[in-house]
N, CA, C and O atoms as a DFTB+ gen file, in Angstrom:
668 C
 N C O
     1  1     -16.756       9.974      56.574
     2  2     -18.145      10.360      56.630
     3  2     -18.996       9.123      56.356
     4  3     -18.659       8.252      55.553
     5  1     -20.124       9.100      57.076
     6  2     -20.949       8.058      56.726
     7  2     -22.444       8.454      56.498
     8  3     -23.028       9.258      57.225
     9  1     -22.842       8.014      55.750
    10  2     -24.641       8.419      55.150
    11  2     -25.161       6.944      54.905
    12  3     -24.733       5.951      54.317
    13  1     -26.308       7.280      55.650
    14  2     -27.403       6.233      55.688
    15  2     -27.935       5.872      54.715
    16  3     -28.812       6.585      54.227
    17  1     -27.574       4.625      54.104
    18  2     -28.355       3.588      53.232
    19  2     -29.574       4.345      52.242
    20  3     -30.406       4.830      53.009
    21  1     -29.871       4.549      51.097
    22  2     -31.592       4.764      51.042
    23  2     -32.173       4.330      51.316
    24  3     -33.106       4.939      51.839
    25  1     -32.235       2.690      51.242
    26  2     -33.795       2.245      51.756
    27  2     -33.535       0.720      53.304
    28  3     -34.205      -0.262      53.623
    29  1     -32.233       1.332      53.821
    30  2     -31.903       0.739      55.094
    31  2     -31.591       1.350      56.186
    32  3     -30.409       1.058      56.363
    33  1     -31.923       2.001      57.002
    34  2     -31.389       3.301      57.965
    35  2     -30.256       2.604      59.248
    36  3     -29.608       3.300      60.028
    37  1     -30.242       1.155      59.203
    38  2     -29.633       0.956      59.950
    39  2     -28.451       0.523      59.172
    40  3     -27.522       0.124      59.875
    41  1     -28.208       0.500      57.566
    42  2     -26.771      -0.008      57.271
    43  2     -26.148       2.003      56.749
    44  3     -26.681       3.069      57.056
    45  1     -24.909       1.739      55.924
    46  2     -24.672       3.346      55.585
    47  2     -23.549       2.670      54.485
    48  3     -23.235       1.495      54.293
    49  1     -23.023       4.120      53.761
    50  2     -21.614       4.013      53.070
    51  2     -20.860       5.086      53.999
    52  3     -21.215       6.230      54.283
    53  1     -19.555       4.278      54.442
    54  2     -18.487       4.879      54.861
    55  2     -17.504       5.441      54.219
    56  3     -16.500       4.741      54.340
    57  1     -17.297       6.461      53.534
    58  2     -16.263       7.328      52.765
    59  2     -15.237       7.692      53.317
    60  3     -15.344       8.552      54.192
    61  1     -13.982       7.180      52.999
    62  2     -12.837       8.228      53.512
    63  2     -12.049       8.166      51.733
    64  3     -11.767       7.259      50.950
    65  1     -11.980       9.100      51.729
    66  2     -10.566       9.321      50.773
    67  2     -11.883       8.654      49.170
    68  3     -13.055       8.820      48.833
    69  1     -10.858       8.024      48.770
    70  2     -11.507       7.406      47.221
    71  2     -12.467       5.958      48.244
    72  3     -13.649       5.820      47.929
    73  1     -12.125       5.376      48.932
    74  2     -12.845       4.175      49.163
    75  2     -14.244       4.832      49.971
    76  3     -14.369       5.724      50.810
    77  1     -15.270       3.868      49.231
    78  2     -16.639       3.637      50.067
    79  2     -17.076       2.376      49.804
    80  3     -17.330       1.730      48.787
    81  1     -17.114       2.084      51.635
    82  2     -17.284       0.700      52.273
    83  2     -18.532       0.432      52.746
    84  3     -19.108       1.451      53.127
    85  1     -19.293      -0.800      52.884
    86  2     -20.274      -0.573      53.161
    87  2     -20.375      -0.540      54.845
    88  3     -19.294      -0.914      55.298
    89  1     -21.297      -0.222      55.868
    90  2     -21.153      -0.259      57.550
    91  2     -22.563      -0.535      57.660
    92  3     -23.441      -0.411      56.806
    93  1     -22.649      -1.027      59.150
    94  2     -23.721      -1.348      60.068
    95  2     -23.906      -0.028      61.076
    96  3     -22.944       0.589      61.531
    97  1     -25.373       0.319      61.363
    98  2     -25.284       1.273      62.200
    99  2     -26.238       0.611      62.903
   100  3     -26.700      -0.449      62.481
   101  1     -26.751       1.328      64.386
   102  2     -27.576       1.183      65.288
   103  2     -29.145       0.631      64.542
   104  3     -29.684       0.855      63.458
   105  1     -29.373       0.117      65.303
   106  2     -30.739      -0.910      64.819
   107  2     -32.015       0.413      64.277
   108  3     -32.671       0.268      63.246
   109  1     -32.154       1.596      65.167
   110  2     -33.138       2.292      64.804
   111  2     -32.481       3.330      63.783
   112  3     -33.022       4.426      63.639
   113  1     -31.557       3.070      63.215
   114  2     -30.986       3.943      62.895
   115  2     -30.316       5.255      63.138
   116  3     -29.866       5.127      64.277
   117  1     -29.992       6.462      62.701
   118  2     -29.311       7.800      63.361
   119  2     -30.326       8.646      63.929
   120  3     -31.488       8.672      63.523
   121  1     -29.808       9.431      65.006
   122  2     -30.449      10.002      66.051
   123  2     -30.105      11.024      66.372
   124  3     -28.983      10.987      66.877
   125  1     -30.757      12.454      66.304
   126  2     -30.408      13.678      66.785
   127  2     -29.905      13.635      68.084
   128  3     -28.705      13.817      68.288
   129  1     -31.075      13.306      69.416
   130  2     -30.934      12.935      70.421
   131  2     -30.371      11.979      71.018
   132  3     -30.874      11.844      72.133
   133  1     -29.464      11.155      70.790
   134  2     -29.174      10.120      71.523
   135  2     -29.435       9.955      73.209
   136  3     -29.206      10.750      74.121
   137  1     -30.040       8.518      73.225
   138  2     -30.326       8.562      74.605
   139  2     -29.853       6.652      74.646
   140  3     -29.863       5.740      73.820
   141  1     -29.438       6.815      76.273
   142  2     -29.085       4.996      76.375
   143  2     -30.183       4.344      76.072
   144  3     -31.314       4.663      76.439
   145  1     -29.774       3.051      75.132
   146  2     -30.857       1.835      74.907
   147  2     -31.216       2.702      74.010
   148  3     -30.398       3.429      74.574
   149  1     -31.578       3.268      73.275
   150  2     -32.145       3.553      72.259
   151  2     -31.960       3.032      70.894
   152  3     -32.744       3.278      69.978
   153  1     -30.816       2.246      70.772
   154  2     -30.444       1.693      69.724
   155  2     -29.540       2.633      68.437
   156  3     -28.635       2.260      67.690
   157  1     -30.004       3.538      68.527
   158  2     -29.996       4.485      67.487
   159  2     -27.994       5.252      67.484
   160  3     -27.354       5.672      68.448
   161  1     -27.614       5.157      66.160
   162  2     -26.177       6.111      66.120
   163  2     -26.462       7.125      66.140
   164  3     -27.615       7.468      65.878
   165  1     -25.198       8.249      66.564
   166  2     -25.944       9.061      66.984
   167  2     -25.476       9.860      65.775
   168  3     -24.531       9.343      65.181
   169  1     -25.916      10.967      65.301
   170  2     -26.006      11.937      64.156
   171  2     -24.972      13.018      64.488
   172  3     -25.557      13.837      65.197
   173  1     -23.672      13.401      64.295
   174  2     -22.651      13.545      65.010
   175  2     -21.480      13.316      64.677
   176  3     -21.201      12.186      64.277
   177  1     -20.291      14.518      64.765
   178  2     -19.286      14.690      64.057
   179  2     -18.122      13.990      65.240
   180  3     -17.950      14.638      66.273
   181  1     -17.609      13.119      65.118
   182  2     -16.529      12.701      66.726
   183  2     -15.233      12.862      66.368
   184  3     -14.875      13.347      65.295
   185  1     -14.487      12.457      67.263
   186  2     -12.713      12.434      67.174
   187  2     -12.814      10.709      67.317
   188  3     -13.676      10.022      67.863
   189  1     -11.708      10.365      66.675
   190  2     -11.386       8.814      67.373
   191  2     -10.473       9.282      68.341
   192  3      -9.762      10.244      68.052
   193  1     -10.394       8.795      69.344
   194  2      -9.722       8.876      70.420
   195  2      -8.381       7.575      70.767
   196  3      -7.186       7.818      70.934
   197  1      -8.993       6.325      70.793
   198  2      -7.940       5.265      70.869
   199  2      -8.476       3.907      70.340
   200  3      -9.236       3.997      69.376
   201  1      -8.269       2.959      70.699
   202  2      -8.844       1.707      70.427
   203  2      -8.057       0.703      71.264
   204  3      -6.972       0.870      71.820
   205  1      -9.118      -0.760      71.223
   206  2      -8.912      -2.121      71.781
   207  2      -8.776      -3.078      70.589
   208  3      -9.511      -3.026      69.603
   209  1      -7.668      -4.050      70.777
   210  2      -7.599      -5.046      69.826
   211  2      -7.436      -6.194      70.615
   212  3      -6.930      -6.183      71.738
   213  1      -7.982      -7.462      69.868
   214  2      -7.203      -8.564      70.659
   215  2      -6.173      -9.252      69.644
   216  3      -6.110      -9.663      68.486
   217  1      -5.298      -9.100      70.970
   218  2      -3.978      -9.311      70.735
   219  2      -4.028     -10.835      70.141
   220  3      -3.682     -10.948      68.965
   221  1      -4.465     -12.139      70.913
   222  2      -4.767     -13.339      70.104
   223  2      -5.243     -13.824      68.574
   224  3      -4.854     -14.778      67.900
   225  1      -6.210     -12.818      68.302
   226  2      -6.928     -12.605      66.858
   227  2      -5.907     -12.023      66.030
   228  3      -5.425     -12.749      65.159
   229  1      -5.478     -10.807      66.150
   230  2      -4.850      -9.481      65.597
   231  2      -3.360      -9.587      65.596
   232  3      -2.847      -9.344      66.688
   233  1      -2.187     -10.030      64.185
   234  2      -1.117      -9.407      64.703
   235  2      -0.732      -8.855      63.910
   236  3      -0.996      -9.246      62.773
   237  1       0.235      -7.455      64.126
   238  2       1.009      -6.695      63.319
   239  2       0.162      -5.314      62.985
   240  3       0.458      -4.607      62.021
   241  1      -0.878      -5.022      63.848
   242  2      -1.439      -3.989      63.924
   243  2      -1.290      -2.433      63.408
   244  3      -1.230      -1.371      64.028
   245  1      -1.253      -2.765      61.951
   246  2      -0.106      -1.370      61.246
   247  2      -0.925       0.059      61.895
   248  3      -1.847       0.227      61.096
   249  1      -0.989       0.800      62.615
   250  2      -1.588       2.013      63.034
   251  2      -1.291       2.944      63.565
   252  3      -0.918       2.728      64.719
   253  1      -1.267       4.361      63.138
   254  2      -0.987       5.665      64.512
   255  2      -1.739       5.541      65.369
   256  3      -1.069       5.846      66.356
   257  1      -3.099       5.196      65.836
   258  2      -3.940       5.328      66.602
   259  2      -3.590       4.369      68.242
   260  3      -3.215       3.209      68.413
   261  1      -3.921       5.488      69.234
   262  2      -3.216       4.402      70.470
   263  2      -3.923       3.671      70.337
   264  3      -4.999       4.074      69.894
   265  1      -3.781       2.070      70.641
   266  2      -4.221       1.041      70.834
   267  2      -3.785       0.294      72.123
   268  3      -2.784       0.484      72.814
   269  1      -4.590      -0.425      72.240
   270  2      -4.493      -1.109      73.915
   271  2      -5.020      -2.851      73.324
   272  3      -5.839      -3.236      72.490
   273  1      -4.251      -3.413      74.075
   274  2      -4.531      -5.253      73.859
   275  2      -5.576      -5.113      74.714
   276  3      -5.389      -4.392      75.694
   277  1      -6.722      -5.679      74.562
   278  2      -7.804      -6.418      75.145
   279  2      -6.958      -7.657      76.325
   280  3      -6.005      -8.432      76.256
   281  1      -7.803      -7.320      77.177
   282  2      -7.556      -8.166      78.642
   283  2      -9.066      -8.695      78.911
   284  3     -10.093      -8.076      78.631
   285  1      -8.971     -10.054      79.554
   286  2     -10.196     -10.728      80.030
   287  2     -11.157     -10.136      81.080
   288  3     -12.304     -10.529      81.293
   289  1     -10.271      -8.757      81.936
   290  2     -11.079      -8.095      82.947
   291  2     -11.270      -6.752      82.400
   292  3     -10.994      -5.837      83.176
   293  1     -11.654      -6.459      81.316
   294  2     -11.260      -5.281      80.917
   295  2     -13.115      -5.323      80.260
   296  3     -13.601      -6.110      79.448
   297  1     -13.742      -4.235      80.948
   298  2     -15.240      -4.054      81.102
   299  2     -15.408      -2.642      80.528
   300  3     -14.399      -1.939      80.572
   301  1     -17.072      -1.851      79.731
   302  2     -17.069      -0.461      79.376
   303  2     -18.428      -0.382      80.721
   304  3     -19.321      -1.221      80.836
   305  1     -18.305       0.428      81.303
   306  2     -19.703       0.649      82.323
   307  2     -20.449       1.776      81.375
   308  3     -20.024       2.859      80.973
   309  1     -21.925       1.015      81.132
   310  2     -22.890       1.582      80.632
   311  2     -24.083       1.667      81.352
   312  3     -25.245       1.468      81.000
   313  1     -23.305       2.192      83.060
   314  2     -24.906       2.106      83.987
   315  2     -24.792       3.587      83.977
   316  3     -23.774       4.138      84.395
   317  1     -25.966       4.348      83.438
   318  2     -26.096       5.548      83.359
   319  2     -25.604       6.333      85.002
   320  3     -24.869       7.294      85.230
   321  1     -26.193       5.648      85.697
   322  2     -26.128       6.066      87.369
   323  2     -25.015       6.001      88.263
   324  3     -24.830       6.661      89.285
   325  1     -24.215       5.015      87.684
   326  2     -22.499       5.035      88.100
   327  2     -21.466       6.088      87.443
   328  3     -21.310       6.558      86.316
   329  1     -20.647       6.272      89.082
   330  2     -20.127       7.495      88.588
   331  2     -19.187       7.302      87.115
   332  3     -18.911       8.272      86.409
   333  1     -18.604       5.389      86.677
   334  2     -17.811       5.462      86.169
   335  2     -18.377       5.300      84.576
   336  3     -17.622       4.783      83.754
   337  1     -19.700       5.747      84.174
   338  2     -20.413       5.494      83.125
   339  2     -19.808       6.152      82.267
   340  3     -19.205       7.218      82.392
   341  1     -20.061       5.139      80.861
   342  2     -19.421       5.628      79.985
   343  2     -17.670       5.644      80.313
   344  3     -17.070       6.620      79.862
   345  1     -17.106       4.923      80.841
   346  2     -15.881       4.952      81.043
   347  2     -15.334       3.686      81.061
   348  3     -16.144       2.840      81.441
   349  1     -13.819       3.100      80.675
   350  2     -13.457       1.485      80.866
   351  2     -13.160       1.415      82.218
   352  3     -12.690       2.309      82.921
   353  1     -13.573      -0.087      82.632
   354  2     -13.761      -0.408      84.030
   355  2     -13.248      -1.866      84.000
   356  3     -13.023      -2.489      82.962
   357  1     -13.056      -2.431      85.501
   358  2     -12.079      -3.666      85.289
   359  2     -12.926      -4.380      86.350
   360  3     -13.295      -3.816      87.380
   361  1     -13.219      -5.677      86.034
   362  2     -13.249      -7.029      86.728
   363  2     -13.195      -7.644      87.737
   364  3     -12.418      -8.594      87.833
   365  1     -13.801      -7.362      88.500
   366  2     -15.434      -7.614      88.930
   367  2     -16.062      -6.695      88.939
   368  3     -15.631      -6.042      89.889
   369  1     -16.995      -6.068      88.403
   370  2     -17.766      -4.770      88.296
   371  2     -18.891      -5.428      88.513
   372  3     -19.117      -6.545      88.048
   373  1     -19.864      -4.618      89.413
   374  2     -21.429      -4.857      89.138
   375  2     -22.391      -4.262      88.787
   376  3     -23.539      -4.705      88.807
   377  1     -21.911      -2.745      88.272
   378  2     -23.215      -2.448      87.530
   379  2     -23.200      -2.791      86.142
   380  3     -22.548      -3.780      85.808
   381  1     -23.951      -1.983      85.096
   382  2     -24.116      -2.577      83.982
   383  2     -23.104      -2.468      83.594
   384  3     -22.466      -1.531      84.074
   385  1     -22.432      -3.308      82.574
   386  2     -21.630      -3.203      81.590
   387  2     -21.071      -3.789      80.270
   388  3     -21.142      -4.997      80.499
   389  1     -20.692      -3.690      79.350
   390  2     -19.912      -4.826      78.299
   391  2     -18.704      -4.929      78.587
   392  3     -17.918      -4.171      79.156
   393  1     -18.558      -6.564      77.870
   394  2     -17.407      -6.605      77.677
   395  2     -16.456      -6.610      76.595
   396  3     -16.679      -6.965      75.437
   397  1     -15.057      -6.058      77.219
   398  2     -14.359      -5.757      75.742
   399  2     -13.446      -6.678      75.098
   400  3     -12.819      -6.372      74.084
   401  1     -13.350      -7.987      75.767
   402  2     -12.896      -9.131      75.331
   403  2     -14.186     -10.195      74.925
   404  3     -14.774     -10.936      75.713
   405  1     -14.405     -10.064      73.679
   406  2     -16.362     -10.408      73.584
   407  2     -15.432     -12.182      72.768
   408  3     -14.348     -12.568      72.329
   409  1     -16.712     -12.619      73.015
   410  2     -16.581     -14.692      72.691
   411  2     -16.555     -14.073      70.796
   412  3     -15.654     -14.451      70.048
   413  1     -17.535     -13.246      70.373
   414  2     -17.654     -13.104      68.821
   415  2     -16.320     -11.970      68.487
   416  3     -15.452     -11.634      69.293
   417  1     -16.390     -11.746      67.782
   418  2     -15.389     -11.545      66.694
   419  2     -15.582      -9.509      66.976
   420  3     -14.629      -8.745      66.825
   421  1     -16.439      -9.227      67.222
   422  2     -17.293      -7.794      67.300
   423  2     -16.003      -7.288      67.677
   424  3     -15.235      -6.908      66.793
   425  1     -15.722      -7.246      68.720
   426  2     -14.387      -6.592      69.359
   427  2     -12.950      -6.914      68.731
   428  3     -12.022      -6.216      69.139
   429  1     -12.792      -7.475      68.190
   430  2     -11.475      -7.896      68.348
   431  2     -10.357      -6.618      67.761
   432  3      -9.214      -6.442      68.185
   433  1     -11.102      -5.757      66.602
   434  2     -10.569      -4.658      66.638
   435  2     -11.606      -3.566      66.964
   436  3     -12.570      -3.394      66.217
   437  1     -11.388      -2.721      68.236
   438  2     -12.950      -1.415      68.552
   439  2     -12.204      -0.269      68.744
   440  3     -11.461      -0.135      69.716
   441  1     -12.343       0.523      67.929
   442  2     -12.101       2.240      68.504
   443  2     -12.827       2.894      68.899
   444  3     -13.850       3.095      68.245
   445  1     -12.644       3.481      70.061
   446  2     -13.201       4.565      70.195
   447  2     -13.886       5.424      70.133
   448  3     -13.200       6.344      70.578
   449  1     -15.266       6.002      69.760
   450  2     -15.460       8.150      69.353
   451  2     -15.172       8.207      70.065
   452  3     -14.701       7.342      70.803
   453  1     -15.378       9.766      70.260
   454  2     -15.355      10.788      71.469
   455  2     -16.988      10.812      70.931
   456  3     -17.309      11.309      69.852
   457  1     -18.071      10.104      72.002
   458  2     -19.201      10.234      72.037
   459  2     -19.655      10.044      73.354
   460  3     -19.936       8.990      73.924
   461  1     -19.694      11.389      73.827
   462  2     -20.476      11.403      75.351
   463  2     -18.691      10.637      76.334
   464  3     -18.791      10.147      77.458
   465  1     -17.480      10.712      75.687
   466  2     -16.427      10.627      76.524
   467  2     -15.549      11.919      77.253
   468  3     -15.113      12.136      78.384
   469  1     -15.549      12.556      76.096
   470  2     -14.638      14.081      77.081
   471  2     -15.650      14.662      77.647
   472  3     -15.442      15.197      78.736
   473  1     -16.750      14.702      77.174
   474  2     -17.859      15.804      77.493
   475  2     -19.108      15.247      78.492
   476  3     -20.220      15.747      78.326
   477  1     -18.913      14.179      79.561
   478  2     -20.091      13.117      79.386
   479  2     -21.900      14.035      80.532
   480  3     -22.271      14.786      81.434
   481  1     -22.266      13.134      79.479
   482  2     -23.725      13.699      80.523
   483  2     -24.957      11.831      80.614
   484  3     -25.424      11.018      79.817
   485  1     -24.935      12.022      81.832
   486  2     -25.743      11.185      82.070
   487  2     -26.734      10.757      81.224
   488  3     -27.477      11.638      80.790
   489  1     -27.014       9.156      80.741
   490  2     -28.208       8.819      80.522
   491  2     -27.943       9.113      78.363
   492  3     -28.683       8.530      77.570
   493  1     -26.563      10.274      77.790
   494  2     -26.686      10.902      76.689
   495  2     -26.304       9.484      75.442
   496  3     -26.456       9.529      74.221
   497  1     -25.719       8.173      76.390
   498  2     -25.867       7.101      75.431
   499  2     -23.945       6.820      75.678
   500  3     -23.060       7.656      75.862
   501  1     -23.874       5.450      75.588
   502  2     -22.106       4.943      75.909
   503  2     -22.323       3.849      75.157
   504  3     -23.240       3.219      74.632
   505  1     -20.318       3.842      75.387
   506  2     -19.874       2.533      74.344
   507  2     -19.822       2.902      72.832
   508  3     -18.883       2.364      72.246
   509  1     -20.337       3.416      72.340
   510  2     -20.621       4.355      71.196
   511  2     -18.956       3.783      70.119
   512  3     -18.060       4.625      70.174
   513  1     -18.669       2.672      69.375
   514  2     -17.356       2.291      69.075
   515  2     -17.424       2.176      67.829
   516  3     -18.475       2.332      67.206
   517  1     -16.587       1.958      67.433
   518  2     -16.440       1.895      65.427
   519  2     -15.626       0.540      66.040
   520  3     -14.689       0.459      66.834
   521  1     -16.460      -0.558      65.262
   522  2     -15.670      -2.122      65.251
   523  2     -15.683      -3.015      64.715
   524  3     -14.871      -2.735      63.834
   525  1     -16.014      -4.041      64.506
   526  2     -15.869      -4.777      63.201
   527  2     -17.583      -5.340      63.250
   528  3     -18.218      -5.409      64.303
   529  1     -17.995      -5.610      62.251
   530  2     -19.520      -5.966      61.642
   531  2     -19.803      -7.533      61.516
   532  3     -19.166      -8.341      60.842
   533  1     -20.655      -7.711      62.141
   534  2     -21.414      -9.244      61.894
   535  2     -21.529      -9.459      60.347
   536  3     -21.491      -8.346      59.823
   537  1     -21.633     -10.274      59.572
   538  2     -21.896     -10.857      58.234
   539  2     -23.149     -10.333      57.784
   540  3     -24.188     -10.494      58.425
   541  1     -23.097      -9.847      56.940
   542  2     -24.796      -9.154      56.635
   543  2     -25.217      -7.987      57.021
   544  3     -26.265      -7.379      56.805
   545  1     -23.774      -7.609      57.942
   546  2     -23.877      -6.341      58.273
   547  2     -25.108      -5.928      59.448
   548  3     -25.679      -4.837      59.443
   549  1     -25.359      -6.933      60.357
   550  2     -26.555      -6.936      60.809
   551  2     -26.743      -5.664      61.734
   552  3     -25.700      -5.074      62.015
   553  1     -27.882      -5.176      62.229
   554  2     -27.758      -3.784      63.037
   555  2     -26.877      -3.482      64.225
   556  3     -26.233      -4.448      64.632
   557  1     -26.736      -2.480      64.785
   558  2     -25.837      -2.809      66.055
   559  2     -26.198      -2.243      66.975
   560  3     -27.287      -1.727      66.723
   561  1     -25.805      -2.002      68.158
   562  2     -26.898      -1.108      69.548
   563  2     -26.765       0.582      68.910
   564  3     -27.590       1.494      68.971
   565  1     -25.430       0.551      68.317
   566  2     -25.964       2.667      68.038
   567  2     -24.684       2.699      67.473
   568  3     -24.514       3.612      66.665
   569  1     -23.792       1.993      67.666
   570  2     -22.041       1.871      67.090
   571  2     -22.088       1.788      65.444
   572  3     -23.076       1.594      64.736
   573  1     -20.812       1.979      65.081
   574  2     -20.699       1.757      63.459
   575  2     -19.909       0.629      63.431
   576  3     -19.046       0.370      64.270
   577  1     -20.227      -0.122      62.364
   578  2     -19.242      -1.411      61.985
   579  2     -18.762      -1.395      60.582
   580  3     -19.114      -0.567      59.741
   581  1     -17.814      -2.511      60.368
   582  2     -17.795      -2.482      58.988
   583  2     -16.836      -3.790      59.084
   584  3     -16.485      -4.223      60.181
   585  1     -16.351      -4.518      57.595
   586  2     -15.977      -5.781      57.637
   587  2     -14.716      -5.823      58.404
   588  3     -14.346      -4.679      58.668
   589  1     -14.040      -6.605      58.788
   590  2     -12.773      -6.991      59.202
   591  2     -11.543      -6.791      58.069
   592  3     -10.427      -6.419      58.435
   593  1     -11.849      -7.068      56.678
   594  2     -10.962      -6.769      55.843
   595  2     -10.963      -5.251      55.737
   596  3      -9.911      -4.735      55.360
   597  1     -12.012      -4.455      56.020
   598  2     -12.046      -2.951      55.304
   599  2     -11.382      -2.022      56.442
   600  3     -10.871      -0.907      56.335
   601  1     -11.582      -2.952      57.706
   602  2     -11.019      -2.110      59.062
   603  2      -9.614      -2.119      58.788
   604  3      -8.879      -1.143      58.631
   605  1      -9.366      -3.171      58.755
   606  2      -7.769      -3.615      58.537
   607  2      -6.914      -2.558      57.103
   608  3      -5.753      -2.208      56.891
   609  1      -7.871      -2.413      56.585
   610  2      -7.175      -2.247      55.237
   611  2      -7.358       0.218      55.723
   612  3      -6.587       1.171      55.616
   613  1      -8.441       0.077      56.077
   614  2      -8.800       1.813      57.014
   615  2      -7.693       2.135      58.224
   616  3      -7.209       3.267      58.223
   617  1      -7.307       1.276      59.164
   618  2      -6.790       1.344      60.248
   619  2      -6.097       1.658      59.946
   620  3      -5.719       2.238      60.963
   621  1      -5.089       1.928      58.971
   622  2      -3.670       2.644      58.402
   623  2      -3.775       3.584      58.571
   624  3      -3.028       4.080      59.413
   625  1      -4.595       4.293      58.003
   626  2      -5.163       5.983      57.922
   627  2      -5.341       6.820      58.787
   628  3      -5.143       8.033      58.726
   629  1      -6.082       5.610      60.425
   630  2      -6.085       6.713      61.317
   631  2      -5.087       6.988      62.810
   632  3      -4.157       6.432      63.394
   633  1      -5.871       8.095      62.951
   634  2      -4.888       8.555      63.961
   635  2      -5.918       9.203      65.037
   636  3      -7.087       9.439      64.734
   637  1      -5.288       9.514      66.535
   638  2      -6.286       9.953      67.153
   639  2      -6.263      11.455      66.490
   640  3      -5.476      12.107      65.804
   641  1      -7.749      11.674      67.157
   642  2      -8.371      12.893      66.412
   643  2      -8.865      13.417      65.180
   644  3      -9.100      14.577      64.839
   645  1      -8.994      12.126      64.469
   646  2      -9.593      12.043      62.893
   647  2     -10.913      11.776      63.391
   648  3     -11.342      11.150      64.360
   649  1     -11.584      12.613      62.188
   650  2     -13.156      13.002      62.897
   651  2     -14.229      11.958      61.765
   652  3     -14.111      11.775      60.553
   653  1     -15.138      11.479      62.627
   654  2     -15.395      10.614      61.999
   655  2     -17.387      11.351      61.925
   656  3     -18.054      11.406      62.958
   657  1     -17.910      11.770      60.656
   658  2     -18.978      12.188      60.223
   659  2     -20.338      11.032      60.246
   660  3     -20.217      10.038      59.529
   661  1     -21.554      11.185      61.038
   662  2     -22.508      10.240      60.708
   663  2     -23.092      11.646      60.439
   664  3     -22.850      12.685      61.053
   665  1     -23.980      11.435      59.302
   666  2     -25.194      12.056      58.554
   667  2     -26.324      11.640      58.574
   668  3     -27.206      12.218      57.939
């Protein structure tokens, strides 16, 4: 479960079990509505579904959760208007998209929600990932972060279909 900061709406405490960690959330903070570009996490109970690591950064990946090595053509399409939005896409793509082999550190371990993936509706907001946090915890487009040591030390725990609480 995660609850928003008191007097920061874009950082939170992440609770599982006895540990609470601190996280980065979306720049405008949590959002009933989620909509693309909005910045905002969305307010919303998910499943983790799987995750991306890079394999170069990352070894010995202790986890139940499927995981997939990061590849250099390996793209998320976040063009609301393509049929493959909100879905991973591969190299050369031209509508919008990120990438999941990123130059910073952001990716190197990213899971998954199930946010706007089993269920998707146009335009309702993508990419939506739990992944590792800039220094300072700085805001993020609508995703949750948290340090690289706390992921590492959490990633034990999960498995797909552990539901992950923003408040």
């Amino acid at each position: 479960m995660l609850r928003t900061a008191p007097r920061d709406r874009s950082r939170a405490i992440l609770q599982f079990g006895v540990l609470r960690l601190p996280a980065a959330l979306g720049r405008t903070g949590t959002v009933s509505c989620k909509r693309e570009g909005d910045g905002g996490s969305p307010r919303a109970t998910m499943r983790l579904l799987s995750g991306y690591f890079r394999g170069d950064r990352i070894e010995n990946l202790a986890t139940a959760l499927p995981m997939i090595r990061t590849k250099a053509d390996m793209l998320w399409c976040d063009a609301p208007q393509h049929p493959a939005y909100n879905r991973p896409v591969s190299a050369p793509f031209a509508a919008s998209h990120e990438r999941l082999m990123r130059d910073d550190s952001l990716y190197d371990i990213c899971l998954i929600m199930d946010w706007n993936v089993s269920s998707r509706q146009r335009g309702r907001g993508s990419a939506i990932f739990f992944h590792l946090a800039h220094p300072g915890y700085t805001p993020t487009e609508g995703c949750v972060a948290i340090a690289r040591r706390d992921m590492l030390r959490l990633i034990r725990h999960l498995r797909r279909g552990i539901r992950i609480r923003i408040l």
